[in-house]
C-alpha positions as CSV (number, residue, x, y, z in Angstrom):
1,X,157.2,92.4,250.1
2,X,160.7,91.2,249.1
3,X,163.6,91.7,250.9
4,X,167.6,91.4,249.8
5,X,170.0,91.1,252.1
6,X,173.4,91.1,251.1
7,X,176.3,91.4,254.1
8,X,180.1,90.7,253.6
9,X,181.6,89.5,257.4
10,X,185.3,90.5,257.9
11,X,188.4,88.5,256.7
12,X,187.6,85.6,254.7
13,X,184.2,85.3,255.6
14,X,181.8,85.0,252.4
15,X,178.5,86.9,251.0
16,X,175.5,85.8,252.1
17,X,172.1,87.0,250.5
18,X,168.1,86.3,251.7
19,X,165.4,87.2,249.2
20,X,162.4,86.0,250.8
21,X,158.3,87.3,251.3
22,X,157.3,89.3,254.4
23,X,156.4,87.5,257.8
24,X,153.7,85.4,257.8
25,X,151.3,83.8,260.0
26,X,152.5,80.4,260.4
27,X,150.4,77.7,259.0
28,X,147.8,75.6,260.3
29,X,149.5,72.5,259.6
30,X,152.4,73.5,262.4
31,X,149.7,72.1,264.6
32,X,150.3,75.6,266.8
33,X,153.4,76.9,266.5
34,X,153.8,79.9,267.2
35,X,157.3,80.7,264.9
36,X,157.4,83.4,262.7
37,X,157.6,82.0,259.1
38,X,159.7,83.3,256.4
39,X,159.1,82.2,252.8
40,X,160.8,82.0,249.4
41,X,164.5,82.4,251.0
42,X,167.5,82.0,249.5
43,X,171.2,81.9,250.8
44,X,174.5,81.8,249.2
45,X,178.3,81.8,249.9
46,X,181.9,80.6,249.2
47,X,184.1,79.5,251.6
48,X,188.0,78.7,250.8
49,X,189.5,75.3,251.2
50,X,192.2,75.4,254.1
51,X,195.1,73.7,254.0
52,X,195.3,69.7,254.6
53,X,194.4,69.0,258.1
54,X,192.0,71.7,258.7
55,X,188.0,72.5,258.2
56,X,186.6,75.4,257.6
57,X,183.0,76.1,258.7
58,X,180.4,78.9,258.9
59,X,176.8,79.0,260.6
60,X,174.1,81.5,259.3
61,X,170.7,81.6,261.1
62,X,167.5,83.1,260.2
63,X,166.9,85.9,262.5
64,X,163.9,88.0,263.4
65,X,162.3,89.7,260.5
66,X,163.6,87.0,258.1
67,X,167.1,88.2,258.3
68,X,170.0,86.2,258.1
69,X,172.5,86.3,260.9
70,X,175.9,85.4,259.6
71,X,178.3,83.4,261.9
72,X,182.2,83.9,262.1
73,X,184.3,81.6,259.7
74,X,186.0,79.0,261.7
75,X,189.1,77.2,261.0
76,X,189.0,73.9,263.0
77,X,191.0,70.6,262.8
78,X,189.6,68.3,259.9
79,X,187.2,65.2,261.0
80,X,189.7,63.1,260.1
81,X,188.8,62.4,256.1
82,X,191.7,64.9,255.3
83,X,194.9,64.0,257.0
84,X,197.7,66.6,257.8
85,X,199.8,66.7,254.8
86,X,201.4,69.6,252.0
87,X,199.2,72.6,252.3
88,X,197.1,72.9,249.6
89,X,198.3,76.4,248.5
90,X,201.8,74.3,247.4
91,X,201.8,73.2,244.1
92,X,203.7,70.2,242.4
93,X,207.4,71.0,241.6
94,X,207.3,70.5,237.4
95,X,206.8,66.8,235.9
96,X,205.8,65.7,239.8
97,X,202.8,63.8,240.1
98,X,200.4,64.8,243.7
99,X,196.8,64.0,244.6
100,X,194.5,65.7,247.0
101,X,191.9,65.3,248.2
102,X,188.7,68.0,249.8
103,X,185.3,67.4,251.4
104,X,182.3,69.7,251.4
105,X,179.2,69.7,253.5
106,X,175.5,72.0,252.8
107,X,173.2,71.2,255.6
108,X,170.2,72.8,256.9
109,X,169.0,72.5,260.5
110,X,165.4,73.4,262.3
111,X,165.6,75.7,265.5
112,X,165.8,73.2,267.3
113,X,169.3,71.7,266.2
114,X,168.1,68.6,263.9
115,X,169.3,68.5,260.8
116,X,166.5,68.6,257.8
117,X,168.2,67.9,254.6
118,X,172.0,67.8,253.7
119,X,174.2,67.4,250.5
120,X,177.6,66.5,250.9
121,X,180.7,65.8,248.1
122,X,184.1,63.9,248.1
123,X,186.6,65.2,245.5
124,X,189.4,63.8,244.3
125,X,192.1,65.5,241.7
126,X,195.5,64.9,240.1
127,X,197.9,66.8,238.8
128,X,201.3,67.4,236.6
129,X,202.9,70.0,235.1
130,X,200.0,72.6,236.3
131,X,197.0,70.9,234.8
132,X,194.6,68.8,236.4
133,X,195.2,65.3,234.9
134,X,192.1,63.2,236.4
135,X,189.5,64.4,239.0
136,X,186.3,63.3,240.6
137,X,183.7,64.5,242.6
138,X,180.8,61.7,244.7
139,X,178.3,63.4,246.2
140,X,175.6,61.8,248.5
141,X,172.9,62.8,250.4
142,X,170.9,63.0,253.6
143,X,167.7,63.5,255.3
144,X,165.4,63.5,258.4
145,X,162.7,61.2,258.4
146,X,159.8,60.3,260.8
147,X,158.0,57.5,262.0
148,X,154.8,56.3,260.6
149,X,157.0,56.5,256.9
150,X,156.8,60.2,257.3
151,X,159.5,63.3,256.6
152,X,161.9,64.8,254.8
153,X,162.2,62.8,251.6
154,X,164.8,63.3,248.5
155,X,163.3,64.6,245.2
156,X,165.7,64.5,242.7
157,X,169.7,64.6,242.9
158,X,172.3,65.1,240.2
159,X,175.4,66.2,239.6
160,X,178.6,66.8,237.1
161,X,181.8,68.1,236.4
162,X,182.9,70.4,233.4
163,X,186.3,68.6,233.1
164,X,187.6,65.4,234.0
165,X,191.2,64.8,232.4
166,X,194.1,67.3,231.5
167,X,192.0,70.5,232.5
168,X,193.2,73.6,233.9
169,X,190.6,73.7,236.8
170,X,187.5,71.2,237.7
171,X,184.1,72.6,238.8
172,X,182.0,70.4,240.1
173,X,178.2,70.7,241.0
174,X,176.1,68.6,243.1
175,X,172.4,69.7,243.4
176,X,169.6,68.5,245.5
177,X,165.9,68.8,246.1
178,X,163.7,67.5,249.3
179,X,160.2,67.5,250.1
180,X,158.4,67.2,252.9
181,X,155.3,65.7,254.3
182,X,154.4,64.9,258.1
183,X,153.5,66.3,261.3
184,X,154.1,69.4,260.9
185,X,152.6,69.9,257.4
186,X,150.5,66.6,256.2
187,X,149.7,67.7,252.6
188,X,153.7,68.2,251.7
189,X,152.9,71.8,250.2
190,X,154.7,73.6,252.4
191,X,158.2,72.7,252.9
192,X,160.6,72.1,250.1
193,X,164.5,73.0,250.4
194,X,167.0,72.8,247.3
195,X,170.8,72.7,248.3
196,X,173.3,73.3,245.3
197,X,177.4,73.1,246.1
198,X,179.7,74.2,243.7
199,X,183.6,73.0,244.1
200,X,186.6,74.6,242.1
201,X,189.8,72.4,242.1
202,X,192.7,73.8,240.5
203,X,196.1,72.5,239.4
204,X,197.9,74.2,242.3
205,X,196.0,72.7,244.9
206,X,193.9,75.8,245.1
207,X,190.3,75.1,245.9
208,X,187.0,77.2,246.8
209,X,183.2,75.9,248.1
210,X,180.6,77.5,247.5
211,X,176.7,76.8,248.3
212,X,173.5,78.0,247.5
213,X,170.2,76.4,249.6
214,X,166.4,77.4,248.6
215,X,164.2,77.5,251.0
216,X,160.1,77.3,250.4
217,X,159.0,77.8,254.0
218,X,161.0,78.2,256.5
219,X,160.9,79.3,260.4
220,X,162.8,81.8,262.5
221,X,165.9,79.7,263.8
222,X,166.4,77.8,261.3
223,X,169.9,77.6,260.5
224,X,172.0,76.4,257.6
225,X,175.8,75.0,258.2
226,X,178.2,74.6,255.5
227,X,182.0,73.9,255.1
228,X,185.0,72.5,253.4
229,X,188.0,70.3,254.3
């Protein structure tokens, strides 16, 4: 039986959905474990860029029942890949030239706190007389491997932007997919998550994160952690 779960947190927090199967039994490649398993979920959200010199951060966890639990929005001080500078809600004065500069990070972690699979982007934008002149947007990605050449592996990765010189906004996409095959499931059937992150930049500096992650199996506790800076 599906379920959709839709919940809006106060503030600036962002919506988060879960369409996934009912409970099941989990499999006998988890070599025991007892966890309740959840499949077919999906979760989604947006997030707002803070200003320069700040993070912004949000942890949701799959409860009991399959249900996401969605963590407060934090505003912490940035990891040090954007420095303190103009607040990104300022805008160029006309015919001045300013760059900036935001990071964005889609991770998802087991219960027990070890991060699986993780897509993570870099963008860089110009602009001049309220357009963006130039931007780009790197993305890279990360995953969890095993000994014995066993793990999380990446799938596929790709990514684009819709405009790259004199545009009124950039949005950017990054997407990958992982596998996985090792002790916990040898054949690699089981597990298979897809992250997708989605970054607006606009000509005033404005700029919104938003992430999607696809899960094929996944266990109570698992938790995915995304953010912007």
């Amino acid at each position: 039986m599906n379920r959709r779960i839709a919940m809006t947190a106060a503030a600036t927090a962002a919506l988060v959905s879960l369409t996934g199967g009912a409970a099941i039994a989990a499999p006998a490649q988890d070599t025991g474990r007892t966890g309740q398993s959840c499949e077919g979920v999906r979760l989604s959200g947006e997030l707002p860029v803070p200003p320069a010199g700040q993070a912004v951060r949000q942890q949701v966890t799959i409860g009991p029942d399959c249900k996401p639990e969605l963590g407060p929005v934090e505003y912490v001080e940035a990891s040090g890949a954007a420095k303190p500078g103009k607040s990104l809600q300022a805008a160029p004065a006309a015919g001045e030239t300013s760059s900036r500069q935001v990071r964005s990070w889609n991770e998802m972690f087991d219960c027990c706190n070890i991060r699986m699979t993780g897509v993570y982007t870099a963008s860089t934008w110009n602009t001049a007389d309220n357009r963006v002149t130039t931007a780009s947007t790197a993305a890279t990605q990360q995953w969890n491997r095993e000994p014995w050449n066993a793990g999380w592996s990446l799938n596929a990765a790709s990514g684009k932007d819709d405009c790259t010189t004199l545009c009124p906004s950039v949005n950017s996409e990054a997407h990958a997919d992982f596998t996985y095959r090792g002790i916990f499931d040898p054949t690699g059937k089981w597990y298979a998550n897809a992250h997708h992150s989605y970054i607006r930049l606009n000509a005033d500096f404005t700029a919104t994160c938003t992430f999607d992650v696809e899960l094929k199996h996944s266990f109570v506790g698992w938790n995915w952690q995304r953010g912007c800076e």
